[in-house]
N, C-alpha and C positions, 0 to 999 in steps of 0.2 A: 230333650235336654239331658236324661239318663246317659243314654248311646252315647253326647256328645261330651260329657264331665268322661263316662267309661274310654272313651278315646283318647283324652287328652290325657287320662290319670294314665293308660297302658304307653302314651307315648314317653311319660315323666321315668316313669319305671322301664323301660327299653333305653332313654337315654342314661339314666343313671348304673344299670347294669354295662351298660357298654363303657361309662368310662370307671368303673370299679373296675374292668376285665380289661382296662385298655392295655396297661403295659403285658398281659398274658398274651392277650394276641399281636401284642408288635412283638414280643419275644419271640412266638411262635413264626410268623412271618419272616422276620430275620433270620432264626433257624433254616428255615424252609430255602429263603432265598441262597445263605452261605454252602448249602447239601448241595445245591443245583448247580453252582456256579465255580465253586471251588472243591477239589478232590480232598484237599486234608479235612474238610468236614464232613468226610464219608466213613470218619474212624471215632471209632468211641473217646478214645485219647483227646479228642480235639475240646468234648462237651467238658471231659472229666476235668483239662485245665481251665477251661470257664469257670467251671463250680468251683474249683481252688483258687481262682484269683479274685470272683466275688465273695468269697469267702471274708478276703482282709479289708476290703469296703466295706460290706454289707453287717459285719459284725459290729461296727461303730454308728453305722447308718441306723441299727436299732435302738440306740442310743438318742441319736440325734431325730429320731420321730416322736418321742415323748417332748423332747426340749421343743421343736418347732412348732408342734401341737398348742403349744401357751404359749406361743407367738413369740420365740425368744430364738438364740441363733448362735453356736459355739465357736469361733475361730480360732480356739486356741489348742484343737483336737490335733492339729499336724504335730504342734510343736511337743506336745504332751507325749503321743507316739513314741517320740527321739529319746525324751528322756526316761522315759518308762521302760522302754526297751534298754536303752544306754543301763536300768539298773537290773535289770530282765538280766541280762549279759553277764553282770559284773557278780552278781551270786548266787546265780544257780548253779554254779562247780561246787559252789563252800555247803549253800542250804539244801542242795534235793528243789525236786522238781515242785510237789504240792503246798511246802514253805513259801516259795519263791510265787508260784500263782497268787499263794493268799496273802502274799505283802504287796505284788502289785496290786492286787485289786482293791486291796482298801487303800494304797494308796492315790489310785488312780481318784477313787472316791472321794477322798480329801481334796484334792488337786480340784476335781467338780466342785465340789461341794463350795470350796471359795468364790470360784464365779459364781456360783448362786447367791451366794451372800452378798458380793456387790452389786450382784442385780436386783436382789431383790429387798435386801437393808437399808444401805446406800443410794438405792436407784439410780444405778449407772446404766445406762443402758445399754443391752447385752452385747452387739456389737462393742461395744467401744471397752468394755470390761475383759473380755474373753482375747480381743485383739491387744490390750494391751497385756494383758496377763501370758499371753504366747511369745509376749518379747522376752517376760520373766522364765519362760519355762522352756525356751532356747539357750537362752543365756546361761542357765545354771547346769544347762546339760552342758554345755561349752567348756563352763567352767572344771565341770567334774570329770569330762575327757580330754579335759585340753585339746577339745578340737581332731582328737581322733580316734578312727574307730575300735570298739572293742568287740573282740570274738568269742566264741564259745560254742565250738561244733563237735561235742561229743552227740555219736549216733542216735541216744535215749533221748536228746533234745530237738536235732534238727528233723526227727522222724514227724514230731507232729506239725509242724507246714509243711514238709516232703512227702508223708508215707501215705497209705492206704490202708483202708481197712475195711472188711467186707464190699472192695470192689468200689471205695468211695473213698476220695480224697479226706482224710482225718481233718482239716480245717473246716472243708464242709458239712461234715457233722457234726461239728461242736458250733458252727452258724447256724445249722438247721435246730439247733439244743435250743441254741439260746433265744432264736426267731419265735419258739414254740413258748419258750419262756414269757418274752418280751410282750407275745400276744395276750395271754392270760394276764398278765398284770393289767395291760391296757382294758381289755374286756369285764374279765371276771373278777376285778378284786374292787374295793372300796378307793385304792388309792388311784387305780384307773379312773375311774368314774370323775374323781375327784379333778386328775388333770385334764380331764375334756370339759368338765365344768370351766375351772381355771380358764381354758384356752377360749372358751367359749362367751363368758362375762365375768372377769376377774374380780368386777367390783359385785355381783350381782352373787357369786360362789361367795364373798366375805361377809353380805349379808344373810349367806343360811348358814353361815359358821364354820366354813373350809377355813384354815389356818394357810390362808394364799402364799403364805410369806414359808412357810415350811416344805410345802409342794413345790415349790420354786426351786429352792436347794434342791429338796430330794430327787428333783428331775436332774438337774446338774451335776449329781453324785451321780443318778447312771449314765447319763453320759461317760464320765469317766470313768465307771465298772467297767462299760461295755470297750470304750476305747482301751484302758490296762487290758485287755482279756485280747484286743486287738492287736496289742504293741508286742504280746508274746506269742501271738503265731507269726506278726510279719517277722520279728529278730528267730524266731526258729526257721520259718522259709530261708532268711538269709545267713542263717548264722551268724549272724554279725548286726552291729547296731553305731550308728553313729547321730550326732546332732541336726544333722538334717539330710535325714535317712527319707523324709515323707514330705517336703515341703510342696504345699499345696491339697496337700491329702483332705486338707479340710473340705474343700469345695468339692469332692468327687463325691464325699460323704454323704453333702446336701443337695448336690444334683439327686443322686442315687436316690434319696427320699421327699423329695420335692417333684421327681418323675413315677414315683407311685403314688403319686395322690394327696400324698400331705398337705393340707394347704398352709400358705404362708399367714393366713388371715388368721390361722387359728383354727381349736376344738373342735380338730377332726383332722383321722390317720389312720394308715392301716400296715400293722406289721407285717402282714402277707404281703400286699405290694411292693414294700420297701422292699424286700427279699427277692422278689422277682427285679424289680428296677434297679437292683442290685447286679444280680446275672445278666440283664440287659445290659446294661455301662459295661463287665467287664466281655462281652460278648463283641461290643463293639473293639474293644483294642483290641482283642485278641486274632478277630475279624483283619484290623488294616493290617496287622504285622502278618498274618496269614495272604493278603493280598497285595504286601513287601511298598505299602507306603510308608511313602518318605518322613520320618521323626518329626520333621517341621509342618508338616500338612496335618500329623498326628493333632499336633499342640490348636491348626485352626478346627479341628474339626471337633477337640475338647473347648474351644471355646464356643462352639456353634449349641453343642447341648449345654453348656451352661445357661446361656445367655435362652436356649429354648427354657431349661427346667424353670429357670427364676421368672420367666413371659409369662410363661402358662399359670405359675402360681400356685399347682395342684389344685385348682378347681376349676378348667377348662377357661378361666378369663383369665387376658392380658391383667398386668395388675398397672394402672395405669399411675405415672408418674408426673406429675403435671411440673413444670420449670417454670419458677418465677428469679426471673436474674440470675443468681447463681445457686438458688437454693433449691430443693428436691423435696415437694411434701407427697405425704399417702404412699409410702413407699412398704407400708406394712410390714417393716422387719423391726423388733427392739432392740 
């Protein structure tokens, strides 16, 4: 009986190590396949644009592991982007560069912090709060460029999504910053703890005295740090920023963190993954455009990993949606 509990307990822990390590080694595999089969990924250049284009993903995608952790879901990350950037753009000529960081990010915070509040006050539920809140925060960037775009490419700006530094795309340093950041919260601090509680029994966290309703926000304010902190390396990549500079951005986001392991169920994530299933997504585009597929094949093959990230569920089960008439229960998103 020993032997046979010690077998089944090595085979629990061989499967759970495999799928913690699973997006490292589809990375890796991938790698391996692209080096074999295509000559531009026989040059350093080729890795170095992966890590700078998962960089403007992945940066928001640490964001949105805390939010999905307590079972809740941003849609309104793309739209926020546009406008953050649209003010990203508009005055960092007048304020200097570290001004201009620290107004976006706390405002990016606020902009969160509201969806939290209708999610968690109000109880709207997160989808339908964040989806509607993205109509408002298109609209007002609409309003505030009239619909077109504004620039701003002096060198001291467009250097941090263009330049390098010690031999590493500067976007990807300050993901890797803030992935090291992200971790630590989640792990080591009280308010981590807290939101894996949250995601894990919401009601069950309120009767030991987590203040569920403040955790809520506060997850939905970093979402928005993390997005502001995003919207000013992609309008520095581009130099430029307009109202829907990122549409759809949302969904790459949570693919990205839903394909390291996140589960949709809740109270339970892991920032290192999301980091990696980060470079995986942008490995993959950067992969068809390297092997000169077609735009339109691009868009079925973004929907082929959606439709896997949201199946899987980040915990290896289909997440199963039962149809009764026209309605859709157990879909485990709020």
């Amino acid at each position: 009986m020993d032997n046979l509990i010690s077998k089944d307990t090595l085979k629990a822990k061989l499967r759970s190590n495999l799928k913690e390590r699973g997006i490292l080694v589809s990375l890796i595999l991938l790698w391996v396949v692209f080096f074999f089969t295509n000559e531009n990924f026989r040059v350093i250049d080729s890795y170095l644009s992966i890590l700078r284009e998962a960089s403007f993903v992945g940066v928001a995608a640490i964001g949105m592991t805390f939010c999905i952790i307590i079972k809740a879901i941003d849609l309104s990350i793309g739209a926020m982007v546009g406008l953050l950037a649209l003010f990203t753009v508009s005055i960092i000529g007048e304020v200097g560069l570290i001004p201009t960081v620290i107004i976006i990010v706390i405002s990016g915070a606020l902009l969160g912090a509201i969806n939290g509040f209708l999610y968690s006050k109000f109880r709207v539920p997160a989808f339908i709060a964040t989806l509607g809140m993205s109509y408002i925060y298109n609209a007002v960037a609409l309003i505030y460029s009239k619909g077109r775009p504004i620039q701003f490419n002096e060198k001291w700006f467009t250097v941090i999504g263009n330049g390098n530094f010690i031999g590493l795309p500067v976007p990807f340093i300050i993901f890797i910053i803030l992935a090291i950041l992200g971790s630590v919260i989640l792990k080591k601090t009280i308010l981590g703890r807290q939101i894996l509680s949250v995601g894990n029994s919401e009601k069950a966290s309120y009767l030991s005295g987590i203040d569920t309703m403040k955790v809520k926000i506060f997850v939905f304010a970093l979402v928005g740090m993390f997005t502001a902190i995003a919207s000013i390396l992609i309008s520095s990549r581009m130099w430029s920023a307009n109202a829907e500079m990122k549409v759809g951005y949302e969904f790459d986001v949570i693919a990205a963190v839903v394909l390291g392991g996140t589960s949709l169920k809740g109270g339970k994530g892991s920032i290192l993954n999301t980091t990696l299933a980060s470079i995986f997504f942008a490995s993959i585009y950067i992969g068809m455009n390297m092997f000169h597929v077609d735009a339109y094949m691009q868009k079925v093959v973004e929907g082929i990993i959606l439709v896997v990230a949201f199946s899987i569920g980040g915990d290896g089960k289909l997440i199963k949606a039962k149809l009764k008439g026209n309605k859709v229960v157990n879909t485990n998103i709020t």
